[in-house]
Short mmCIF file of the C-alpha atoms (twelve columns), coordinates in Angstrom:
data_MODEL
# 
_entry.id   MODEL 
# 
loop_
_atom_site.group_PDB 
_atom_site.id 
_atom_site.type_symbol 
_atom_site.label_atom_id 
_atom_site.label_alt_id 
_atom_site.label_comp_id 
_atom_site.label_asym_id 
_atom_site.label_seq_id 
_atom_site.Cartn_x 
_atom_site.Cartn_y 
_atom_site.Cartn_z 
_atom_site.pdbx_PDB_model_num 
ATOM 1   C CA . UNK A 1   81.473  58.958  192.695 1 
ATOM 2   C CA . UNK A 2   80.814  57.739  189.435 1 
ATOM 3   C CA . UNK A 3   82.836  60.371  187.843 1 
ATOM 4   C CA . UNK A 4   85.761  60.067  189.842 1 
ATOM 5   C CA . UNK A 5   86.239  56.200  189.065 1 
ATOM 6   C CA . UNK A 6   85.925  57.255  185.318 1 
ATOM 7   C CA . UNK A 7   88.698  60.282  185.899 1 
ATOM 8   C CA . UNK A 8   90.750  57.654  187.916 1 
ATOM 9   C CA . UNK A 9   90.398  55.028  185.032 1 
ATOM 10  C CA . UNK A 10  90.777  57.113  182.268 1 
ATOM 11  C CA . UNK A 11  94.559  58.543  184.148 1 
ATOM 12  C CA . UNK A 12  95.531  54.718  184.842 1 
ATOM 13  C CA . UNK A 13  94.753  53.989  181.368 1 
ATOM 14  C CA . UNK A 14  96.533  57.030  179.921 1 
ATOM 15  C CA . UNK A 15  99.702  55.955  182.265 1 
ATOM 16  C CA . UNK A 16  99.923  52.449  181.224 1 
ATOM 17  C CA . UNK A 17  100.030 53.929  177.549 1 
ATOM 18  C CA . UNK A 18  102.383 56.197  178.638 1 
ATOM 19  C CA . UNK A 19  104.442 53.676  180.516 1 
ATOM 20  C CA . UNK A 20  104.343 51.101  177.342 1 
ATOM 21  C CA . UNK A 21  105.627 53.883  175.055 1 
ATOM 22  C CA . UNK A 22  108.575 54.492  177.758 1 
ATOM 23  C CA . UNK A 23  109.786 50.961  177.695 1 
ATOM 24  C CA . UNK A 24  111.802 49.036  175.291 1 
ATOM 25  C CA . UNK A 25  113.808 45.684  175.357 1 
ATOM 26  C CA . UNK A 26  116.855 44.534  173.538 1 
ATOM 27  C CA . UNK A 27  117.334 40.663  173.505 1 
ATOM 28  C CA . UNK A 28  121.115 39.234  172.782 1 
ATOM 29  C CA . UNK A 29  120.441 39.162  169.104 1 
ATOM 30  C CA . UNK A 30  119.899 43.149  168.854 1 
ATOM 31  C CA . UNK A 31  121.834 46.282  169.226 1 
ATOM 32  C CA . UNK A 32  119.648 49.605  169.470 1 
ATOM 33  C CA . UNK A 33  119.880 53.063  169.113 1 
ATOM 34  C CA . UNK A 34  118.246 55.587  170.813 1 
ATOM 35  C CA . UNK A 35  117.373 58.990  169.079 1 
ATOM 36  C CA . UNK A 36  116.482 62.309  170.007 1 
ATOM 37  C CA . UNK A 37  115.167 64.471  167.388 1 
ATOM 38  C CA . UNK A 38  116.827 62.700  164.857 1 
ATOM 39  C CA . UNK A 39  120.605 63.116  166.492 1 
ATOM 40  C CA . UNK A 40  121.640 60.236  167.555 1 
ATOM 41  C CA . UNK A 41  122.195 60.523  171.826 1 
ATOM 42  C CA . UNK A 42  122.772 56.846  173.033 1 
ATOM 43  C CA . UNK A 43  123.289 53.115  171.847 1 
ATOM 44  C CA . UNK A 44  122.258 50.123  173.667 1 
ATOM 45  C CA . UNK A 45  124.260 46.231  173.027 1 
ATOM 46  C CA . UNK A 46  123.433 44.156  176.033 1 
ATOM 47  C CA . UNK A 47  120.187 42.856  176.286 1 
ATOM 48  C CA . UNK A 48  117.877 44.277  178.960 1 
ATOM 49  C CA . UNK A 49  115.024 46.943  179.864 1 
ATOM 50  C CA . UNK A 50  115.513 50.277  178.647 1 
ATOM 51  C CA . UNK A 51  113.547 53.549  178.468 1 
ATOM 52  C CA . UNK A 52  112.614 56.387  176.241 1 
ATOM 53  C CA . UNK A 53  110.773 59.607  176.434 1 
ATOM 54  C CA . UNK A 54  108.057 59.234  173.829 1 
ATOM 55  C CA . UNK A 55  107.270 61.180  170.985 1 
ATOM 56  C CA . UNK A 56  110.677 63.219  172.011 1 
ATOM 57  C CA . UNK A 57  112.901 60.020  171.547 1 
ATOM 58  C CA . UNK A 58  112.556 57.086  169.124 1 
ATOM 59  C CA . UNK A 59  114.849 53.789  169.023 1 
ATOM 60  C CA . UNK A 60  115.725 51.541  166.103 1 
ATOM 61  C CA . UNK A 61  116.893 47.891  166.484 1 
ATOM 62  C CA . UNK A 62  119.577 46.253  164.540 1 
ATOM 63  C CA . UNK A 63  120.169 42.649  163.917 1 
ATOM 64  C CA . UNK A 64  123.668 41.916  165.324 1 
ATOM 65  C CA . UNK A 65  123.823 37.828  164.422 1 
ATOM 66  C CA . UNK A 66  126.079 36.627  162.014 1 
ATOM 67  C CA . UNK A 67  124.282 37.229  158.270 1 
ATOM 68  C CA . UNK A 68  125.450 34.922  154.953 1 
ATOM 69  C CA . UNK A 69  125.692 37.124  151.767 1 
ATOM 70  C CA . UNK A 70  125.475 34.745  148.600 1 
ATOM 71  C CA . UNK A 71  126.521 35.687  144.775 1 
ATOM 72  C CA . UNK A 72  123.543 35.597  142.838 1 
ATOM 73  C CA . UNK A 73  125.104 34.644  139.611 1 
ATOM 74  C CA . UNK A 74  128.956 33.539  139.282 1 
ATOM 75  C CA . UNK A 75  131.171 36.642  138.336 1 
ATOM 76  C CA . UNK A 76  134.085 36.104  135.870 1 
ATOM 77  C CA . UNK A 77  138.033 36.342  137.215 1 
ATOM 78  C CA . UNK A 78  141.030 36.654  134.657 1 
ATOM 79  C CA . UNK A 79  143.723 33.965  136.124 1 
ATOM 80  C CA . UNK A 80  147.639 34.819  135.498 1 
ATOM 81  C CA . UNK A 81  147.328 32.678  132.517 1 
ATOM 82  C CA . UNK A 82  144.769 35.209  130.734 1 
ATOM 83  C CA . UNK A 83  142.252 32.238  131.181 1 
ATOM 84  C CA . UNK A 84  138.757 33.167  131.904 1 
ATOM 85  C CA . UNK A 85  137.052 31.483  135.516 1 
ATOM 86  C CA . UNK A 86  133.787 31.079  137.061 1 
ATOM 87  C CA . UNK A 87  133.543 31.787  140.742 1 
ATOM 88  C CA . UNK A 88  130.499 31.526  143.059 1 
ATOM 89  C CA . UNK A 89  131.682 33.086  146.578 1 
ATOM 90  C CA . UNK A 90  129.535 33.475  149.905 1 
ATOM 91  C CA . UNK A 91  130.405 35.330  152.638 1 
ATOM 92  C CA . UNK A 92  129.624 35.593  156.606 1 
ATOM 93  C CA . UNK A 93  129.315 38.824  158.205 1 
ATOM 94  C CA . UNK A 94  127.761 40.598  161.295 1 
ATOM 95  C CA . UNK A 95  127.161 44.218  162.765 1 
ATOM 96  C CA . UNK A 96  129.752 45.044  165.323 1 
ATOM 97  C CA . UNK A 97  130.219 48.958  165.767 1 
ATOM 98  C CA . UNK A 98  126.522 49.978  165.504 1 
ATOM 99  C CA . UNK A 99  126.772 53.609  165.790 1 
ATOM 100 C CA . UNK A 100 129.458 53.184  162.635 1 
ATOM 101 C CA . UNK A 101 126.950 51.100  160.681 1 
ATOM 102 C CA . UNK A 102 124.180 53.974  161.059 1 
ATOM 103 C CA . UNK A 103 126.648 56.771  160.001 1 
ATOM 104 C CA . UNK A 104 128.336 55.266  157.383 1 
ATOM 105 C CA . UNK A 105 125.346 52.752  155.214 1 
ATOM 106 C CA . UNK A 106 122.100 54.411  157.315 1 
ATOM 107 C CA . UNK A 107 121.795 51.304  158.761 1 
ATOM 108 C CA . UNK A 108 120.765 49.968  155.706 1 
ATOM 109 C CA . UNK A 109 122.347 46.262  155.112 1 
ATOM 110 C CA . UNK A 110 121.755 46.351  151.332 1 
ATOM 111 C CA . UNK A 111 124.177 48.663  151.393 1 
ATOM 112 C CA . UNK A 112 126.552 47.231  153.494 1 
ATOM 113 C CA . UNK A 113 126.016 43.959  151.568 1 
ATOM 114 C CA . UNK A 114 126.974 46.317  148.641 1 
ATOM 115 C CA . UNK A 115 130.189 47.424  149.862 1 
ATOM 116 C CA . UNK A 116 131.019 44.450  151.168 1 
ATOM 117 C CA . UNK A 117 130.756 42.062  147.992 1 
ATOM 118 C CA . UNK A 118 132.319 44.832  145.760 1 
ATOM 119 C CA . UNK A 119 135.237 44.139  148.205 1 
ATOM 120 C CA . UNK A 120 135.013 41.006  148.337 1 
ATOM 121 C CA . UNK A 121 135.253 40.880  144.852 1 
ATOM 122 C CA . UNK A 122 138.374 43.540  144.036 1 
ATOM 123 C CA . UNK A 123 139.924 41.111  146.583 1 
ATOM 124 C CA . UNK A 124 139.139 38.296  144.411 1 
ATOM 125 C CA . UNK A 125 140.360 39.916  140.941 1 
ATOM 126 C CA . UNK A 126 143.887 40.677  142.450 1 
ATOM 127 C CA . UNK A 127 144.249 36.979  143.934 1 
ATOM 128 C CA . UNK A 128 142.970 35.530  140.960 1 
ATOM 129 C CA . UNK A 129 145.556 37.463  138.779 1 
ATOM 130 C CA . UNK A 130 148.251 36.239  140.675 1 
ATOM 131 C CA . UNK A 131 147.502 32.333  139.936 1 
ATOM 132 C CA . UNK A 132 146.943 29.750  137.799 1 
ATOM 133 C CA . UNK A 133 144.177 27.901  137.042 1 
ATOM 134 C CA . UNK A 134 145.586 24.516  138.772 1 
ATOM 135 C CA . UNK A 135 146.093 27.168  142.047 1 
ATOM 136 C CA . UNK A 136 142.817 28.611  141.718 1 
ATOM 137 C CA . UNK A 137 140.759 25.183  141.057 1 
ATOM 138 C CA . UNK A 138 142.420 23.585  143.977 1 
ATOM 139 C CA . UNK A 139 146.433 24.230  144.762 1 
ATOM 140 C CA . UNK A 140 146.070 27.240  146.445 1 
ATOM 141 C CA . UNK A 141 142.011 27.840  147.353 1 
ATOM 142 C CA . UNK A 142 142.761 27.957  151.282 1 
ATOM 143 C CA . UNK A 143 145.103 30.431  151.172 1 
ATOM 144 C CA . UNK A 144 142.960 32.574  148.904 1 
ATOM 145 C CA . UNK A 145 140.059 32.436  150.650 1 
ATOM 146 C CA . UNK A 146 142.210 33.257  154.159 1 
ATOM 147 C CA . UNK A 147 143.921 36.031  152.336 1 
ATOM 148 C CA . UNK A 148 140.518 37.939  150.830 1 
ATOM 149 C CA . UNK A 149 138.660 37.711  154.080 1 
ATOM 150 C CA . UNK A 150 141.324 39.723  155.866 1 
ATOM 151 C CA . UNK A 151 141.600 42.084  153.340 1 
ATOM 152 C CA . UNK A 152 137.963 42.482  153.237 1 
ATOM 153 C CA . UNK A 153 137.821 42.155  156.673 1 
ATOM 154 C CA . UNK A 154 140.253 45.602  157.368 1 
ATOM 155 C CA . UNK A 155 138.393 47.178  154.661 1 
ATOM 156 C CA . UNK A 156 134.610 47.008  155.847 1 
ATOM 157 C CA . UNK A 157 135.302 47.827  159.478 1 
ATOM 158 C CA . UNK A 158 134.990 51.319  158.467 1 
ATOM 159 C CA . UNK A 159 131.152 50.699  158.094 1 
ATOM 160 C CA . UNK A 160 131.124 48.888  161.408 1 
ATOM 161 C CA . UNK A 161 130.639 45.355  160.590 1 
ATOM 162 C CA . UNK A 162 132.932 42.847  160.785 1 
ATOM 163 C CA . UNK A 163 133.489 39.833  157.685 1 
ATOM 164 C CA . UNK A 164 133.667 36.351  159.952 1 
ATOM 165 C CA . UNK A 165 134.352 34.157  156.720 1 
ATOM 166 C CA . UNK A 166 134.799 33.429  152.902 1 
ATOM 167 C CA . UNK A 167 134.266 30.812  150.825 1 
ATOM 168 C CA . UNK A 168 134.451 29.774  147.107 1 
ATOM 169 C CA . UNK A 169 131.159 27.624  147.066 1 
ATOM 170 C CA . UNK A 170 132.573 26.773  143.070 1 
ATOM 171 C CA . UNK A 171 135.376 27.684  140.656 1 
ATOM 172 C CA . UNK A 172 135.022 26.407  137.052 1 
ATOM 173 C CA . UNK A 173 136.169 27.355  133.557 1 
ATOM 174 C CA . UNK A 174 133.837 29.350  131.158 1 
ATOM 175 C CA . UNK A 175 132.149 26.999  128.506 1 
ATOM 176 C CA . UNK A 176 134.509 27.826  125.662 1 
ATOM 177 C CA . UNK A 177 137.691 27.045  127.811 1 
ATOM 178 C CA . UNK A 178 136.028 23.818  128.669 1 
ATOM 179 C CA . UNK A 179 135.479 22.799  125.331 1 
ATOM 180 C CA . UNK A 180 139.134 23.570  124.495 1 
ATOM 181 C CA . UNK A 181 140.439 21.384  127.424 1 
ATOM 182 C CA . UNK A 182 138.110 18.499  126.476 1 
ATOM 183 C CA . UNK A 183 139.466 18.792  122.454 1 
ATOM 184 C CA . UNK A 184 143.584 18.303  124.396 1 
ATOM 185 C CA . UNK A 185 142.210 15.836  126.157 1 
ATOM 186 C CA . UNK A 186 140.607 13.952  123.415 1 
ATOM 187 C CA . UNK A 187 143.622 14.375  120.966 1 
ATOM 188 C CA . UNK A 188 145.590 13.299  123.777 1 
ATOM 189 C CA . UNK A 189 143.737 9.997   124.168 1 
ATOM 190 C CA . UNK A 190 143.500 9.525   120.815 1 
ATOM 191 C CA . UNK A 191 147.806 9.589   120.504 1 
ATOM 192 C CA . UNK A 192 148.395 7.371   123.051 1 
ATOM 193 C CA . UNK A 193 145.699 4.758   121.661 1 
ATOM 194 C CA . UNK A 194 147.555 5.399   118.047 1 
ATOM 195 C CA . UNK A 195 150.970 4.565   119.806 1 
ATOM 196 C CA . UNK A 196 149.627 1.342   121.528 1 
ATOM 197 C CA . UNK A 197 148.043 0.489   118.385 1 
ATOM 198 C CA . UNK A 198 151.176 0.589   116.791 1 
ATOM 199 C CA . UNK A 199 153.127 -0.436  119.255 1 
ATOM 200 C CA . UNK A 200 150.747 -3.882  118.815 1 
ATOM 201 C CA . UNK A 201 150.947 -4.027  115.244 1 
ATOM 202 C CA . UNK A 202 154.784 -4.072  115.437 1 
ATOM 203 C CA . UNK A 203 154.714 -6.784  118.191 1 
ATOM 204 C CA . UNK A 204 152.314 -8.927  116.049 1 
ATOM 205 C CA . UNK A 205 154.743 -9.040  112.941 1 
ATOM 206 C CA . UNK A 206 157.611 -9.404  114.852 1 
ATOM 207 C CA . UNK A 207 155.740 -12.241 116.433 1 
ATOM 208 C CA . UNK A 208 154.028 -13.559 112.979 1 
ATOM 209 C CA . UNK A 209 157.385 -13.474 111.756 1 
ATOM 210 C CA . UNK A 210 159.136 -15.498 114.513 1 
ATOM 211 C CA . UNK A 211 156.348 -17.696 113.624 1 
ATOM 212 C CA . UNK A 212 156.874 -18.337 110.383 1 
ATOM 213 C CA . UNK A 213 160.648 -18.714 110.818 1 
ATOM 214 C CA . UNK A 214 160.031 -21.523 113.387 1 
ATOM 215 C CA . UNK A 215 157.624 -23.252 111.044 1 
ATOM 216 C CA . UNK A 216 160.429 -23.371 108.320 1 
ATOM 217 C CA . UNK A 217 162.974 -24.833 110.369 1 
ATOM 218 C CA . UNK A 218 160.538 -27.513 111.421 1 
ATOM 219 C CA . UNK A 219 159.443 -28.383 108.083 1 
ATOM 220 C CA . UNK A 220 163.250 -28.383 107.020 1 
# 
């Protein structure tokens, strides 16, 4: 009697481990992808209960929300002018073709991050070169920005993601261009104070002069 509770046990037991390795979810946040053998036999996007056959079939989950890729350090960009910028970029971006993703990066989102700000900046370069640094700075930043995300955009769909946004966080000249513009500037001020100063000093002898003409035809 005793033994046949233990069998009975010991077969429940082995089920529900059985069962557990069977089952998988996938919440609205998660794509997954079932494999057989390695090869690659089904994919799973809406959320729910699915199931496997253990040890023969394995599943790996992939993050489907919208991810922010920031530049580390700013990366240089050559304006029409031949002027040297400083541009700090971020960009939005999210799995959408899973199966894609897998085949073409592994899955791997280093690597799609990779691709994706090598794009991003190419894109950059050849917008940057069309411009000056009064467009860059500010006269033309919205249409840049619209213009690089759908270029990057129709380029990284091949990997199965999909680039929801760009941005220029900051665009600034290098140090030595800076210095350059603060020297005009500065010689600049320092004309215009020269021309008010003279500008004053001829007022104040035509004025001293009027002056002492007054005073002469008084005394006279």
């Amino acid at each position: 009697m005793r033994k046949s509770a233990a069998a009975t046990l010991m077969v429940a037991v082995v089920a529900l481990l059985v069962l557990s390795m069977s089952v998988y979810t996938v919440d609205q946040r998660k794509a997954a992808i079932k494999f057989q053998l390695g090869e690659v036999v089904s994919m799973q996007t809406d959320p729910g209960l699915y199931f496997m056959v253990p040890i023969l079939q394995n599943v790996r989950l992939y993050d489907t929300r919208i991810q922010t890729l920031d530049t580390k350090d700013a990366e240089r960009f050559l304006t029409s002018e031949n002027k040297n910028v400083l541009v700090d970029s971020f960009v939005k971006w999210r799995v959408t073709d899973v199966r894609q993703y897998y085949v073409s990066v592994r899955g791997d989102s280093l690597a799609a991050e990779a691709r994706i700000m090598q794009t991003v900046n190419d894109a950059l370069r050849a917008e940057f070169a069309k411009r000056t640094v009064h467009d860059v700075v500010s006269g033309e930043r919205d249409k840049i920005m619209e213009t690089v995300a759908d270029k990057v955009d129709k380029d990284v769909k091949g990997i199965g993601v999909e680039v929801v946004d760009v941005r220029l966080k900051r665009v600034d000249l290098v140090p030595e261009i800076s210095s350059d513009v603060y020297r005009r500037m500065e010689s600049e001020r320092k004309r215009v104070a020269n021309e008010l100063r003279s500008t004053g000093s001829a007022e104040g002898e035509k004025i001293k002069a009027d002056a002492d003409r007054q005073k002469q035809v008084i005394v006279a």
